[in-house]
VORORO-109466 format. One line per 2 residues: number of its first residue (from 1); their letters; for each residue y negated, x, z negated of N, C-alpha, C. Coordinates in pm, 1 decimal, padded with zeros to 6 digits. Layout:
N
NUM) a) Y X Z Y X Z Y X Z; ...;
END
This chain:
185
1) xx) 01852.9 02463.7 00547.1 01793.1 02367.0 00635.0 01722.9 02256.4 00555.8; 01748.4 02231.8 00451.6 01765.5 02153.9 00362.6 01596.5 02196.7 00278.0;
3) xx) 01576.3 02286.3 00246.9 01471.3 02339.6 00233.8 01349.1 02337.3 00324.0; 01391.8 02387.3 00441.1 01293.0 02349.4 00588.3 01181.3 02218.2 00571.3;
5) xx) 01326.2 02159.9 00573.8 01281.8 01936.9 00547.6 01162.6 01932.5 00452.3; 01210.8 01978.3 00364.4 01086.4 01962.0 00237.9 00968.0 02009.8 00261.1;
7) xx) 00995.8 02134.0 00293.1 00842.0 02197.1 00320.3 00830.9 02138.5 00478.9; 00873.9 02080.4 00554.3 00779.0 01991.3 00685.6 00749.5 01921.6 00617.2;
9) xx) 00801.1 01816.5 00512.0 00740.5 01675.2 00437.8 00607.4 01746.0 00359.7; 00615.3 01841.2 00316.0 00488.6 01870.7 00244.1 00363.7 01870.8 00350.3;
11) xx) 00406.4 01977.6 00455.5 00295.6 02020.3 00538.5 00237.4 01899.2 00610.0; 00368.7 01801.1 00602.9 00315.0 01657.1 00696.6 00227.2 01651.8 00569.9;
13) xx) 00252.1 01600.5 00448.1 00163.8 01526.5 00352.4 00018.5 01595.1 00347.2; 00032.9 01718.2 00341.1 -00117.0 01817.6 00324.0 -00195.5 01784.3 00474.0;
15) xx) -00132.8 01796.6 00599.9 -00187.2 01702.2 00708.4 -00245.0 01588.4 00650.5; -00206.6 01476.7 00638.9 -00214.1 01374.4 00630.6 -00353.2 01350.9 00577.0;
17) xx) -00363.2 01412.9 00418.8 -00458.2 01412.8 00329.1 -00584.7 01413.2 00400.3; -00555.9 01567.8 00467.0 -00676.3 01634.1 00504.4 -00725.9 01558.6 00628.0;
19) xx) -00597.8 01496.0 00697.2 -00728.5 01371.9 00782.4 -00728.1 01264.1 00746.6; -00690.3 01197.2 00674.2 -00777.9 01108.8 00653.3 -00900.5 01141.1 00569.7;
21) xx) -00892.3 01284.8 00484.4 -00978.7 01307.6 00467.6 -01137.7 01280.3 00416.2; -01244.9 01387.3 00377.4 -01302.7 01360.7 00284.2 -01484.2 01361.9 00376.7;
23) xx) -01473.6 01345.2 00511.7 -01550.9 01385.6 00596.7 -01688.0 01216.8 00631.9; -01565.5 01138.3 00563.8 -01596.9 00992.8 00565.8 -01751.6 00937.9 00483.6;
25) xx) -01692.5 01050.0 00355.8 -01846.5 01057.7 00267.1 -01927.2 01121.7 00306.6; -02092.6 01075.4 00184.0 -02177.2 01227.1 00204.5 -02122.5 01308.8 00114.7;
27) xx) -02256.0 01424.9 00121.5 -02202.9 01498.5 00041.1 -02201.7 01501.7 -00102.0; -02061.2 01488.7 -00204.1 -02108.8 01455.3 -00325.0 -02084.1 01343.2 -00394.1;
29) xx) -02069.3 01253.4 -00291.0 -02051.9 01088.4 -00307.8 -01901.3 01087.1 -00269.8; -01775.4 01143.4 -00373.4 -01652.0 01127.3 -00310.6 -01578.0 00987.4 -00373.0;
31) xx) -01599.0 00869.4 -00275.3 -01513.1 00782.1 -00323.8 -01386.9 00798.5 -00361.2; -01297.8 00713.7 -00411.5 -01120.5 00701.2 -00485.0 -01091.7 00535.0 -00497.1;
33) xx) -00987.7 00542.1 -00406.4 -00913.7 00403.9 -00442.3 -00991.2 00331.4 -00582.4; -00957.5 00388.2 -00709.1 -01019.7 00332.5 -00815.3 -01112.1 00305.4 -00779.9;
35) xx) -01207.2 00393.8 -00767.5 -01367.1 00324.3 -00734.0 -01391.5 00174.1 -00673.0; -01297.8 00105.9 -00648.0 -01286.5 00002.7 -00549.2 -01265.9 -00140.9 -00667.2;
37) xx) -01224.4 -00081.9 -00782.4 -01163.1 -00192.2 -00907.7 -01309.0 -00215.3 -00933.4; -01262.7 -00376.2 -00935.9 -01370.8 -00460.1 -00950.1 -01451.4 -00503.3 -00816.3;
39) xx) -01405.5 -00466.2 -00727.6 -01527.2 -00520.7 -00566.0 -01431.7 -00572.2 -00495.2; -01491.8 -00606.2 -00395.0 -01460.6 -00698.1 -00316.6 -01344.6 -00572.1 -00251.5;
41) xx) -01232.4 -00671.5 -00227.8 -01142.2 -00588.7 -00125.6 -01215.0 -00567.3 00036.6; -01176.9 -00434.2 00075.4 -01233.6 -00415.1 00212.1 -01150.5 -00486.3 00322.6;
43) xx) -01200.4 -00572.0 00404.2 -01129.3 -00650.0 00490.7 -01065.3 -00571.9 00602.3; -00924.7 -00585.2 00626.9 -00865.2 -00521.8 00762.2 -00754.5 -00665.6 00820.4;
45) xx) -00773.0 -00584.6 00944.3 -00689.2 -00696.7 01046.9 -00539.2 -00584.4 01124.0; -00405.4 -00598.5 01095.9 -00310.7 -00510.0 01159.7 -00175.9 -00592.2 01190.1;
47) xx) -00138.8 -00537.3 01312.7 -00037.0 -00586.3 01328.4 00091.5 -00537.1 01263.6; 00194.1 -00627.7 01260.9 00328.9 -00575.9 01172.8 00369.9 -00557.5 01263.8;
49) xx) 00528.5 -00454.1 01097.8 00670.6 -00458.8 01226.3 00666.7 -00542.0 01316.3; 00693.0 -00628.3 01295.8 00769.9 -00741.7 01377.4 00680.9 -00849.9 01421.7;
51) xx) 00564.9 -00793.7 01505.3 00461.0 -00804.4 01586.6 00379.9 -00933.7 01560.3; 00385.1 -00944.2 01403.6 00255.2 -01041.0 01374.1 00134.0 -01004.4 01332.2;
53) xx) 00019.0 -01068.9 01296.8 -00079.8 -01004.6 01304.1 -00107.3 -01068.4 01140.7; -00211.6 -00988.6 01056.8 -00187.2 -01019.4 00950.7 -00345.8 -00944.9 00928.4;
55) xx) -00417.9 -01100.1 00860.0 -00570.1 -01004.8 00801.2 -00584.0 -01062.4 00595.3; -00628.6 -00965.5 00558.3 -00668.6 -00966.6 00453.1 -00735.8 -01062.0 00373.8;
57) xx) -00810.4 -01085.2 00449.5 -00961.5 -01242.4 00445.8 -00877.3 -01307.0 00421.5; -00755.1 -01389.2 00524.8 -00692.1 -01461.1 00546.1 -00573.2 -01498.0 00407.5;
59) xx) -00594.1 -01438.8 00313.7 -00483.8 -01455.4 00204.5 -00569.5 -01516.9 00022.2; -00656.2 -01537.2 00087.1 -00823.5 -01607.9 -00020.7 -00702.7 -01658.8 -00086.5;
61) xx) -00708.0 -01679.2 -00229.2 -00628.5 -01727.2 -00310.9 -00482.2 -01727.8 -00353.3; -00418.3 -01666.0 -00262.4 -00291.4 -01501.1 -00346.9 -00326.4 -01397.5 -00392.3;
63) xx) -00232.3 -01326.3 -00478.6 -00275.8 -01236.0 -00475.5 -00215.0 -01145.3 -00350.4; -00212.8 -01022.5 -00342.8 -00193.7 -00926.6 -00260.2 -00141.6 -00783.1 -00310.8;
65) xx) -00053.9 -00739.8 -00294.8 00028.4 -00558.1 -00317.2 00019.4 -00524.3 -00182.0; -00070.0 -00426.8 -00179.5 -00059.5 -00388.1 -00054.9 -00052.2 -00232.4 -00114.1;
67) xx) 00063.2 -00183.2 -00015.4 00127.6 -00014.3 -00080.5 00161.0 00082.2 00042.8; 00007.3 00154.6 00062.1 -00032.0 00241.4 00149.3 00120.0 00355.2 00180.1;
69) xx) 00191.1 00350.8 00232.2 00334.6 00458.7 00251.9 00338.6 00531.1 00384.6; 00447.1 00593.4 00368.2 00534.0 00666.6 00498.2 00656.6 00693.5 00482.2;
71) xx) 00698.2 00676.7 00603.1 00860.9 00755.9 00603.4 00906.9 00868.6 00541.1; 00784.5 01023.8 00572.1 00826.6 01122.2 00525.1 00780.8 01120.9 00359.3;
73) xx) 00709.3 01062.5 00354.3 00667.0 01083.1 00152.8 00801.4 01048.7 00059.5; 00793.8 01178.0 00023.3 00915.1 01154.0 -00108.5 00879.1 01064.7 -00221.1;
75) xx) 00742.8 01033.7 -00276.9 00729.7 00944.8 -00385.9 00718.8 00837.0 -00333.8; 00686.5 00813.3 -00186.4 00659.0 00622.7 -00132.3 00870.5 00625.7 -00118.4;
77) xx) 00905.0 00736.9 -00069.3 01041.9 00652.0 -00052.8 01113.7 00619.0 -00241.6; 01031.9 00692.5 -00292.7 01058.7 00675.6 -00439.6 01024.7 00532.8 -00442.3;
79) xx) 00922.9 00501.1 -00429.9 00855.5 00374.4 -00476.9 00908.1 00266.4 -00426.6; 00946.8 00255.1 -00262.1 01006.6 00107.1 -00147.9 01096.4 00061.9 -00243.5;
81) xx) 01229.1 00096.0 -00318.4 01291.3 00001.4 -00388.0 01236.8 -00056.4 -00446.0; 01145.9 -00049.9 -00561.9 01072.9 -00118.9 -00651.4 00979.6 -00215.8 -00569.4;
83) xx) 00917.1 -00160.8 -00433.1 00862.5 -00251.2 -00362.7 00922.0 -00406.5 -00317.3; 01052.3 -00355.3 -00226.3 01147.0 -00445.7 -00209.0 01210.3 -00543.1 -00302.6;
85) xx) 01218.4 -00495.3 -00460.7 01227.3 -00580.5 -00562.5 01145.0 -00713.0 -00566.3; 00987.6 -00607.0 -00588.7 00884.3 -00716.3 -00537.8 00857.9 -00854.6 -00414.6;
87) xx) 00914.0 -00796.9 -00316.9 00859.9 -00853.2 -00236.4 00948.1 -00966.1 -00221.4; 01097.1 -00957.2 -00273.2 01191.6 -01033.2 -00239.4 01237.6 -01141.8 -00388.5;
89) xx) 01103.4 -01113.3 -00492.7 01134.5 -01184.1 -00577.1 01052.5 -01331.9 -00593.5; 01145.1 -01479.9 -00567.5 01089.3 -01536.7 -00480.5 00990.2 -01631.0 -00603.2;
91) xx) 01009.0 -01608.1 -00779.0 00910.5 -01633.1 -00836.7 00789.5 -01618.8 -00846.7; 00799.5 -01455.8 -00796.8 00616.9 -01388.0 -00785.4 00546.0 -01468.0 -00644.9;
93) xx) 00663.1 -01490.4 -00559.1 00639.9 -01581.1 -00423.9 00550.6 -01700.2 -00452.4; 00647.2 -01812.5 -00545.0 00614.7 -01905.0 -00595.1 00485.9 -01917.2 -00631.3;
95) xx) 00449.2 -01811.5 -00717.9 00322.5 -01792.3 -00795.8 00196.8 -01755.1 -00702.9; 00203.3 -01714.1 -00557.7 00137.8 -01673.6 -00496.7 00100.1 -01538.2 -00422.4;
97) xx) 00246.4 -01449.8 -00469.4 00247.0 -01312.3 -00417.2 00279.0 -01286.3 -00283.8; 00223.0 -01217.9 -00257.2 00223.2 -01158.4 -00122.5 00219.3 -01023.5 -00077.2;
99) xx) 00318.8 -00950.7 -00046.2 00337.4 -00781.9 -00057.3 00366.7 -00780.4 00130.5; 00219.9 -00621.8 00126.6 00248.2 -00529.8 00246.2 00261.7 -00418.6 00232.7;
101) xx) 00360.5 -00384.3 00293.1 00355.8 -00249.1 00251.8 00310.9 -00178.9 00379.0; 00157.8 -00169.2 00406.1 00107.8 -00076.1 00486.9 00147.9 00071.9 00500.4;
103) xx) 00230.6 00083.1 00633.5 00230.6 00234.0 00717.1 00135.7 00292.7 00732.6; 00092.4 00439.2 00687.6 00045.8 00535.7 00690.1 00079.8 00616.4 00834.3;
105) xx) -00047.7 00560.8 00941.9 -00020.5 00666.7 01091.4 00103.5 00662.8 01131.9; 00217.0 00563.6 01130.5 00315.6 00601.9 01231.3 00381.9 00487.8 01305.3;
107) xx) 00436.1 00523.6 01366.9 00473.1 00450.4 01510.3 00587.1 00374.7 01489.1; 00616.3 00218.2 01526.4 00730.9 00104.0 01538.3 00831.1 00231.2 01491.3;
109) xx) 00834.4 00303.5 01611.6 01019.5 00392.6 01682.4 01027.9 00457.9 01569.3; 00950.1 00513.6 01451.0 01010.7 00567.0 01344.9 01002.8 00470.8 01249.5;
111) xx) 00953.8 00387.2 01207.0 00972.1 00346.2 01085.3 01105.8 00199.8 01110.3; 01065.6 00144.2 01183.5 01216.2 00063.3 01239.0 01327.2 00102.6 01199.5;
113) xx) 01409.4 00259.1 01214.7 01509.3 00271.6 01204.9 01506.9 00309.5 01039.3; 01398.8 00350.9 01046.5 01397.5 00329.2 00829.0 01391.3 00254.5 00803.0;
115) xx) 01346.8 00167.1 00820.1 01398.4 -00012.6 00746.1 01513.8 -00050.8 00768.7; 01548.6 -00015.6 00846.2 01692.5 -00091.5 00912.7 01801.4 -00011.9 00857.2;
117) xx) 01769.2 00158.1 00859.4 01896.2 00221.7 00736.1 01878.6 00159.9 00567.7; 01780.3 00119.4 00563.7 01716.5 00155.0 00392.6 01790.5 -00012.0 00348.1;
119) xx) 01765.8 -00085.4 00485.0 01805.6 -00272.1 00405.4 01683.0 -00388.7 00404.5; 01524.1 -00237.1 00404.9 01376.4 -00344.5 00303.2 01374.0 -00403.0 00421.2;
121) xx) 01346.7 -00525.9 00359.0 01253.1 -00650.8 00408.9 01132.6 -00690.0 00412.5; 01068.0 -00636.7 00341.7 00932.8 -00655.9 00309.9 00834.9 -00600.8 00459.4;
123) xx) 00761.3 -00680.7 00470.6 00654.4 -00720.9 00548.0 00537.4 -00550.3 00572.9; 00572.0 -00511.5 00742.8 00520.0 -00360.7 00722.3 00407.4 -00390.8 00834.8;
125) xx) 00268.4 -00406.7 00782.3 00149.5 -00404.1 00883.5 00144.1 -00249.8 00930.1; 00145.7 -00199.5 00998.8 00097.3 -00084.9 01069.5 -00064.8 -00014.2 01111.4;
127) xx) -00078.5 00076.7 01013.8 -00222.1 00095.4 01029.4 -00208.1 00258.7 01095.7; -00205.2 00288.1 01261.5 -00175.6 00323.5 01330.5 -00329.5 00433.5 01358.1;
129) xx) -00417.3 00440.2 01338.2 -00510.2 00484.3 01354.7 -00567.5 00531.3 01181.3; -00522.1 00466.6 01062.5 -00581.9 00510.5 00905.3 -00700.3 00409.5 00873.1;
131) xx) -00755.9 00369.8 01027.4 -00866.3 00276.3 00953.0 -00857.6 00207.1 00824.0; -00755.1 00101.5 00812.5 -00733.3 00044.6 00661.8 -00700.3 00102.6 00535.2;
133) xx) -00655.4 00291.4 00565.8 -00652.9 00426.8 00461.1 -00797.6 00444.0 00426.9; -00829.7 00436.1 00558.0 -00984.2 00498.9 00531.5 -01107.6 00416.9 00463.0;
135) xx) -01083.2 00268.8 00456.7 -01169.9 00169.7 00375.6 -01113.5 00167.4 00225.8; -01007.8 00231.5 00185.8 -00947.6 00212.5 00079.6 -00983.4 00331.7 -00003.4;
137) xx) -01041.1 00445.4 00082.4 -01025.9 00558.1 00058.1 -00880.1 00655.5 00008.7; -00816.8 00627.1 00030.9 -00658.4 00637.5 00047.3 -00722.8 00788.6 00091.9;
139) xx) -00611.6 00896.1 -00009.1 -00641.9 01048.3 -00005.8 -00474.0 01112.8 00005.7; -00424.9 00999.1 -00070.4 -00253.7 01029.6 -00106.7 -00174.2 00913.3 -00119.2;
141) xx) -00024.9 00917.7 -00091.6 00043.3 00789.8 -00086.0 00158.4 00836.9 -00119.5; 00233.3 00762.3 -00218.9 00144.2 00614.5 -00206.1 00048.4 00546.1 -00254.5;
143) xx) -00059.9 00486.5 -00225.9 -00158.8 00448.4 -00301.1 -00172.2 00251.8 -00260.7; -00114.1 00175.6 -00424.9 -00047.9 00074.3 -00453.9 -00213.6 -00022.9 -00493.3;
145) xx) -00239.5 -00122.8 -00404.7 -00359.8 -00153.1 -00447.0 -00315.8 -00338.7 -00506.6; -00407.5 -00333.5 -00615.4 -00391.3 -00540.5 -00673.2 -00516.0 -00620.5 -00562.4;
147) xx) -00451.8 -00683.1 -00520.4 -00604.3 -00749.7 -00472.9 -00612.9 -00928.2 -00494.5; -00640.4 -00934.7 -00601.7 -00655.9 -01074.1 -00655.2 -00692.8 -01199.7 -00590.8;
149) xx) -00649.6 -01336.0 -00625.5 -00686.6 -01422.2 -00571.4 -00862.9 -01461.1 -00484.5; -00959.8 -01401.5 -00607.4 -01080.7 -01425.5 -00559.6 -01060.8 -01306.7 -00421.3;
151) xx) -01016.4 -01193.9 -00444.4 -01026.3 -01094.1 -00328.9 -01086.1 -00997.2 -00346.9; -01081.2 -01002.8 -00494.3 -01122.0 -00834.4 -00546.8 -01051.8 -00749.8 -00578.0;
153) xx) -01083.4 -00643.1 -00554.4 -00969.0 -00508.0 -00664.3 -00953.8 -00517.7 -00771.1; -00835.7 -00585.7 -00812.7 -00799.2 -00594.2 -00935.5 -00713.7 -00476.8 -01036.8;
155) xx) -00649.2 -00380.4 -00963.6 -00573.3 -00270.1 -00966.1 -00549.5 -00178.9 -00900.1; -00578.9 -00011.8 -00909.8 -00475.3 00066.6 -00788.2 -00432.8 00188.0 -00869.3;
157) xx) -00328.4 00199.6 -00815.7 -00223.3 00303.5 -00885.5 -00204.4 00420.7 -00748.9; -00200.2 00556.6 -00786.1 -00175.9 00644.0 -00666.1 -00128.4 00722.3 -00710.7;
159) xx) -00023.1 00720.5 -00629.0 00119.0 00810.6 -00648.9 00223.1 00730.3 -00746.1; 00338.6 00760.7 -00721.3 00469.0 00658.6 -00807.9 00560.6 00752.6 -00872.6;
161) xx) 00612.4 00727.2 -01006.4 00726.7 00795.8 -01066.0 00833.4 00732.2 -01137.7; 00926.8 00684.8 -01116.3 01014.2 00591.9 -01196.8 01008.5 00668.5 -01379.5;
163) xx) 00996.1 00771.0 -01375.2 01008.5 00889.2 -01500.4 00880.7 00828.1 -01562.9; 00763.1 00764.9 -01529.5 00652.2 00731.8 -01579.6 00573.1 00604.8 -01566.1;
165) xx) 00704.8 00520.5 -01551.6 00657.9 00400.3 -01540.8 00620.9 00338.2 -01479.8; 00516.6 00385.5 -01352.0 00431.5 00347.5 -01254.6 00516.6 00198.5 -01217.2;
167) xx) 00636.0 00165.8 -01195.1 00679.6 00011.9 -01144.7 00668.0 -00104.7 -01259.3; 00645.6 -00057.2 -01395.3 00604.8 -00125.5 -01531.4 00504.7 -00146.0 -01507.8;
169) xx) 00414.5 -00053.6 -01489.3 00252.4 -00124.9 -01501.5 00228.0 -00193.5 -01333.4; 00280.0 -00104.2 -01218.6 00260.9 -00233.4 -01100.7 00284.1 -00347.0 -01152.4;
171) xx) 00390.8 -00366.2 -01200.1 00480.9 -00523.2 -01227.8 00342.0 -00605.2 -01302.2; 00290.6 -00518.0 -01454.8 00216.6 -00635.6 -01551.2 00100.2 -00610.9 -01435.2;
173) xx) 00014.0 -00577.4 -01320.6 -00110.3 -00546.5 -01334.6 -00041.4 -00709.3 -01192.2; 00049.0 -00702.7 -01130.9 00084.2 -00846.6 -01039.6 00072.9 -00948.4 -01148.3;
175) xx) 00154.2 -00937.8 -01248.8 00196.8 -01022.3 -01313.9 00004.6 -01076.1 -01383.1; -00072.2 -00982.0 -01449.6 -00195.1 -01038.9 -01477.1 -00325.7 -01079.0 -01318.0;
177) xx) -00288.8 -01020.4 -01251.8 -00384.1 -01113.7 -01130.0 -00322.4 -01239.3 -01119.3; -00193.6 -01260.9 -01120.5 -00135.3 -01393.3 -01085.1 -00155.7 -01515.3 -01170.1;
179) xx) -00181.9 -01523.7 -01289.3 -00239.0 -01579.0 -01423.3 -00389.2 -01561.4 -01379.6; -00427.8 -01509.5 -01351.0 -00620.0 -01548.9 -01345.4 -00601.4 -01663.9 -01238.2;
181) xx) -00660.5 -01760.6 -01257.5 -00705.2 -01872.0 -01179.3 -00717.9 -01863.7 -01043.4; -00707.6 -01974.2 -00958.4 -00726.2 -01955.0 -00823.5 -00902.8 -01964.6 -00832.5;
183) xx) -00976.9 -01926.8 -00717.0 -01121.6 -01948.3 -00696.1 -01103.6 -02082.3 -00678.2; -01245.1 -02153.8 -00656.2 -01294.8 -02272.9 -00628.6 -01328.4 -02276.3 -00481.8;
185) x) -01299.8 -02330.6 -00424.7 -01375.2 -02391.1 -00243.4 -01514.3 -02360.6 -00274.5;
END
């Protein structure tokens, strides 16, 4: 049965991919999260868990972790501890951090009772439709984006492995947006 699980989590993930999908481009022109380092972050507006509303624009001079997930992904549930580290560490706070961990297509009634078994706290906007996958170009998740004080892409990492570091370099790539200067008015 145990086996079953895995291969539904896969077939969900190979779903997933394939719509959000590559239909967005022309032909030839296949954007990638990376492609995005160095520009302006793409602006989205979503409501959270816990029915606040939360836009991007609106955070001009924090930085921003925003970490595209789901319930069923075995490497995002890999990754939420290290998230939750983040989000609840109240120096990076101090300094100006600000972590979402954007839902990937799913609904309050499932991810609720995963937060609530798991403990995280961290702040879950709900992107219920992919629109904010789909400006990111988000292909796979988790896909972990920096978005710097001015409000550019400062970093994105896709896919997580504790075996390879991926929460070392999240950590220095927060830790160096947070040291670059705030913008000017």
């Amino acid at each position: 049965m145990k086996r079953f699980g895995k291969i539904a989590s896969l077939l969900a993930a190979v779903a997933l991919f394939a719509s959000v999908g590559f239909a967005a481009q022309p032909q030839g022109q296949q954007a990638t999260p990376q492609s995005l380092e160095g520009k302006a972050a793409p602006d989205f507006a979503l409501k959270t868990l816990d029915g606040k509303d939360v836009k991007l624009s609106d955070q001009k001079g924090k930085v921003v972790l925003i970490d595209f997930w789901a319930t069923w992904c075995p490497p995002c549930r890999e990754s939420l501890p290290h998230l939750e580290k983040t989000a609840t560490d109240t120096t990076l706070a101090e300094k100006g951090l600000v972590v979402w961990a954007v839902n990937a297509r799913e609904t309050k009634d499932k991810i609720e009772p995963f937060m609530k078994e798991n403990k995280y706290t961290f702040s879950v906007p709900m992107d219920t439709d992919g629109a904010a996958m789909g400006k990111y170009h988000v292909r796979g998740i988790p896909t972990t984006v920096i978005v710097g004080r001015d409000g550019k892409v400062k970093k994105v990492f896709v896919g997580f492995s504790n075996q390879s570091g991926t929460a070392d370099q999240i950590h220095k790539a927060v830790e160096a947006a947070l040291a670059e200067e705030s913008p000017t008015a």
